[in-house]
N, C-alpha and C positions, 0 to 999 in steps of 0.2 A: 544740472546733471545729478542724477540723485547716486549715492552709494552703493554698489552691490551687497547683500544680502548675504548672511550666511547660513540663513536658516529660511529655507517658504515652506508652502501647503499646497498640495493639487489640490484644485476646486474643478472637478468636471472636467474638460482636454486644456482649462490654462493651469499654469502652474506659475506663484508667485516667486520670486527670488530671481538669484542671478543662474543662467546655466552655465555660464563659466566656474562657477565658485563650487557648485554642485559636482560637473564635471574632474576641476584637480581636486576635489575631496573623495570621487571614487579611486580615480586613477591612485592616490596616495594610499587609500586601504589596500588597492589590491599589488603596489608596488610594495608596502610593508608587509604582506601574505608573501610574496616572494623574494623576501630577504629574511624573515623568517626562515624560509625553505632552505634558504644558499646558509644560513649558519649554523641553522640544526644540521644540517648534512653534512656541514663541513665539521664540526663537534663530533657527530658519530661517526664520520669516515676517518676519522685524527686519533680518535678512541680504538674503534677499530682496527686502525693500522701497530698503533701505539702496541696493541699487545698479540699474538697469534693464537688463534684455539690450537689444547692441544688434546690430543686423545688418551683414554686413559692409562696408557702404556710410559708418557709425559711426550712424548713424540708430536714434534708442531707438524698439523696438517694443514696440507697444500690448500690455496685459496680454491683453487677450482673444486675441493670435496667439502670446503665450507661456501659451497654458493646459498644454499639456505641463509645463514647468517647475512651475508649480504643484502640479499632482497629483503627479510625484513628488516633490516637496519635502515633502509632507504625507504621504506612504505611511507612514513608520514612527512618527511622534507617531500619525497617527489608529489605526495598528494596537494600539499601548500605550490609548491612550483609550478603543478598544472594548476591548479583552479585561478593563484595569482597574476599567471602567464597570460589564461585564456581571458581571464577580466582584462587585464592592462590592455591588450590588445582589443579586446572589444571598444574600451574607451576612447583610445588611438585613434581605432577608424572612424567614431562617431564622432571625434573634434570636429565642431565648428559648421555640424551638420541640424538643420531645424528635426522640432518631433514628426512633423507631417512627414519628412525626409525619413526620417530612420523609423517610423511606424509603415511604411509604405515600400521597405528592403526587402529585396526576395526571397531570404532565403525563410525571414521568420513564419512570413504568413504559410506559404507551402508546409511549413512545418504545422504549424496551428492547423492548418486543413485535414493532413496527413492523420493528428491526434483526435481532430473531431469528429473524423470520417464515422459514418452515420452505422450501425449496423446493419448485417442482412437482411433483404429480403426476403418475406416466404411466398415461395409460389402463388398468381392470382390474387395476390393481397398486396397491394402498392403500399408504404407506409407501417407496416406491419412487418416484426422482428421475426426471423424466423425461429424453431425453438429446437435445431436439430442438437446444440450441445446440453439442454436440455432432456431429451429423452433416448441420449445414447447409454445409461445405464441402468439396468433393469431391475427394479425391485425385490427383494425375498419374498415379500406376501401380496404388495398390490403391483400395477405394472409397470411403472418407474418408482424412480429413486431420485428426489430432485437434490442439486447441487448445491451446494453450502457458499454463502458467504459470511465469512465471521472476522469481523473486524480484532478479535484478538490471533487471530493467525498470523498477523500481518506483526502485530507488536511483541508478540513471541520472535517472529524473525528478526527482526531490527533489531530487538536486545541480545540476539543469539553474534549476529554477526558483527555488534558492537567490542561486542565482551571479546570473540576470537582475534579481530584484526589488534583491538586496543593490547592486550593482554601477552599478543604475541609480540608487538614492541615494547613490553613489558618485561618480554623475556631476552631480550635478543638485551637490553640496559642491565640486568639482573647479572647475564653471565658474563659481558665487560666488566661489570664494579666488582666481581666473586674472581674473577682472574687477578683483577687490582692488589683484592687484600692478599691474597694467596702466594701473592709476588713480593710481596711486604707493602707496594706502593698506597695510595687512599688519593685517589681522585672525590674531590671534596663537589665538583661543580656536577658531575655523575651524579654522585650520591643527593644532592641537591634536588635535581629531574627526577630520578627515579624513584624519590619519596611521592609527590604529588602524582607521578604515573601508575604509581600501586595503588593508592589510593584511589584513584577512578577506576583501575581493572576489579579491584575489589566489589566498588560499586556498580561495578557492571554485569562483573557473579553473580551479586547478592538480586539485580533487577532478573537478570534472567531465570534467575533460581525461583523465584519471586512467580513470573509468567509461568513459567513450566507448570508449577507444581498447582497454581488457579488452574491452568488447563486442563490439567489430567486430574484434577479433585473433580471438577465437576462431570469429567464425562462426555462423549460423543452425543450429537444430537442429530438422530433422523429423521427425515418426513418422505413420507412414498405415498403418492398419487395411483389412483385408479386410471385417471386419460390424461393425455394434453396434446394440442394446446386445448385449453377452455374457451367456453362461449358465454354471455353473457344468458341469464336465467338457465343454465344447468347445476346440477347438482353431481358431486361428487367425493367419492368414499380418500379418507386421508387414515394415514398409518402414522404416527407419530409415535416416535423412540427415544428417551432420554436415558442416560448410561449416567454415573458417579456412585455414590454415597454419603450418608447422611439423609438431611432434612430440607426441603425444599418450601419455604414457606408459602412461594405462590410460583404459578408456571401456568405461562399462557400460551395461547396462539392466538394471534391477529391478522387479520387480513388486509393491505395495508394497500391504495392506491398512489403514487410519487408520482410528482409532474418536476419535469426539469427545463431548464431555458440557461440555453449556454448565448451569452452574447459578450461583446467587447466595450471595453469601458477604458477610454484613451488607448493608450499601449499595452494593456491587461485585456487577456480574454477570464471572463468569468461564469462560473455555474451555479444557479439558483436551485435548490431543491426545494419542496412544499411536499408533507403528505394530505392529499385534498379528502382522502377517504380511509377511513379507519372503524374495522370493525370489528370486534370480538367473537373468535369464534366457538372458544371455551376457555374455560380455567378450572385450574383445582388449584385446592390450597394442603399444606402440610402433608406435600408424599413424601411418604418413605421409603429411601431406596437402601437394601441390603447390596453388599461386595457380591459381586460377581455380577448381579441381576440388574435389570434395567424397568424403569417407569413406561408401558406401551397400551396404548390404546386405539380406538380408532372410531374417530369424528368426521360428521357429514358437513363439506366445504359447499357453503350457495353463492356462487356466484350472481350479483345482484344484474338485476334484467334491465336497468338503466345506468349499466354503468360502461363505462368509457372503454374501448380495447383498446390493446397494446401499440404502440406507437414509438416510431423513430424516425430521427433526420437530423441533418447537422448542427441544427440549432434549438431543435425543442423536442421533449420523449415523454411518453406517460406509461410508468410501469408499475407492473404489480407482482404483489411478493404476499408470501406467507412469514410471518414473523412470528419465532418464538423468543420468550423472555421467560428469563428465569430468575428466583431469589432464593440463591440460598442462606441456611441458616447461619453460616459463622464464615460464611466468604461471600464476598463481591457479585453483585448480579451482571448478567449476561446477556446480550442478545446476539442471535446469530438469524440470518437472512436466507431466504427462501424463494430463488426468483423462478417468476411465472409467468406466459406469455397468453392472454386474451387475445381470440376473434374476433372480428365482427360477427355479430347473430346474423344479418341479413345475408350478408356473401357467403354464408357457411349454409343458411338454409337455400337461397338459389343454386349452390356447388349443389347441393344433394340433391335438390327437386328434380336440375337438369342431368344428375346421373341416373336416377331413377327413371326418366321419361325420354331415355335418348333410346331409339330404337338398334334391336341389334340387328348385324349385318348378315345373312344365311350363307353360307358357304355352299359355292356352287356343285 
């Protein structure tokens, strides 16, 4: 009988080692995440009681006018307690359960379905996205205005509501230890926490300060289309708007084809992306942009006549987008996304043939 293992490798759906061993080594992480929880909370609820806020009159107020204080004194133990709780219990139920068994539970895969559910249809075109959240906003000069995706929107958020939630448990240890000395008392194991917690609220200022200010240096970026959706071999007028100041050493637009293939790989579902087509649709180099004013011009987009239309379903998509890239001179380059939905040429020229040659009806 050979030893269990304290350490394997998935190879493909086997996986080497013991899964009992694997098993109490989750259950222990996520039983230590919730004992964590039970003593940080029992430390800030011990602190908390230990002293009462008082308003500035010295007058102690009532717990129910300090319920503020309480909920974020509790935000980070109860957050360890749910996540510790929800793990432990997950593990529980899977004792002693094979993976064919627990990759084959109901509730996961309905869920996976639920998230990979294919996008809409457009009328008459099976397999084709439709592009109404695309052209619900109308352009200033051509006749939409297509939608932004900009991967730093997303990282400005995360550090925004890092720095608030962190910062605010921050503050709730700040005004216990400042009651402490105030009192004459010096809570030594406070002051201990609340060094290493300033310290990441600081850092998490200093990141979001950080985001903010790359964002608004460089400026809003926009692209406004003449039609859509597009067809393959048309031709089409673009408006492209870059906003900040300074010097922009290079600034492109690309035209970018992505094919994706979401499929399952043992108990992981996974997504592949490849850009298969890439083509430049212009550049300039060293603009200048003065405060106030914005970089705007306007470039003809060709859509290529053998190229692939837009495409979705729950496991594989080919989309297409307008991409700009930006560099500028003494800060961080930028890309922000520009999605676009392709027709097919053939079902777009039979739609109109047969709207053109359908007879009309005389009213009697």
């Amino acid at each position: 009988m050979k030893l269990p293992r304290f350490f394997g490798k998935k190879r493909g759906h086997r996986r080497t080692g013991s899964q009992i061993w694997g098993s109490v080594g989750e259950g222990l992480f996520y039983a230590a995440l919730v004992a964590a929880g039970l003593i940080f909370g029992g430390l800030l609820v011990s602190g908390a009681v230990a002293y009462a806020p008082a308003d500035a009159e010295g007058l102690v107020l009532d717990n129910r006018q300090a319920w503020w204080l309480w909920l974020l004194t509790l935000l980070i133990p109860g957050a360890l307690l749910a996540f510790g709780g929800s793990g432990l219990a997950r593990v529980i139920r899977a004792w002693g359960k094979s993976e064919e068994r627990r990759a084959a539970s109901v509730e996961m895969p309905a869920l996976l379905d639920k998230m990979g559910h294919a996008a809409d249809e457009a009328p008459g075109h099976p397999g084709v996205p439709t592009c109404e959240d695309l052209v619900n906003s109308p352009g200033t000069i051509l006749r939409y205005r297509l939608p932004i995706e900009s991967p730093e929107s997303w990282t400005l958020l995360g550090f925004g509501l890092f720095a608030l939630l962190w910062n605010a448990v921050v503050l709730v240890l700040a005004v216990g230890a400042g009651l402490d000395l105030l009192s004459g008392r010096t809570d030594w194991l406070l002051l201990a926490i609340l060094v290493p917690f300033v310290a990441v609220g600081v850092g998490g200022i200093f990141l979001f300060g950080r985001a903010l200010l790359l964002a608004t240096a460089v400026g809003p970026t926009q692209v406004e289309i003449s039609d859509h959706p597009l067809i393959p071999g048309g031709s089409y007028d673009v408006l492209l708007g870059q906003g900040g100041t300074g010097t922009f050493r290079e600034l492109q637009l690309l035209l970018e084809t992505e094919e994706l293939a979401t499929f399952r790989q043992g108990t992981d579902t996974r997504t592949e992306r490849i850009v298969v087509r890439r083509e430049r649709v212009k550049e300039w180099h060293d603009v200048q942009l003065a405060p106030g004013a914005r970089f705007e011009t306007h470039v003809t987009l060709a859509i290529p006549a053998d190229g692939m239309h837009s495409f979705a379903s729950d496991h594989n998509a080919v989309k297409w987008r307008l991409v700009v890239r930006g560099r500028p001179e003494r800060r961080p380059a930028f890309t922000r996304i520009f999605p676009l939905v392709v027709f097919p040429a053939q079902a777009s020229a039979a739609a109109s043939a047969a709207g053109r040659s359908s007879p009309r009806q005389e009213s009697p």
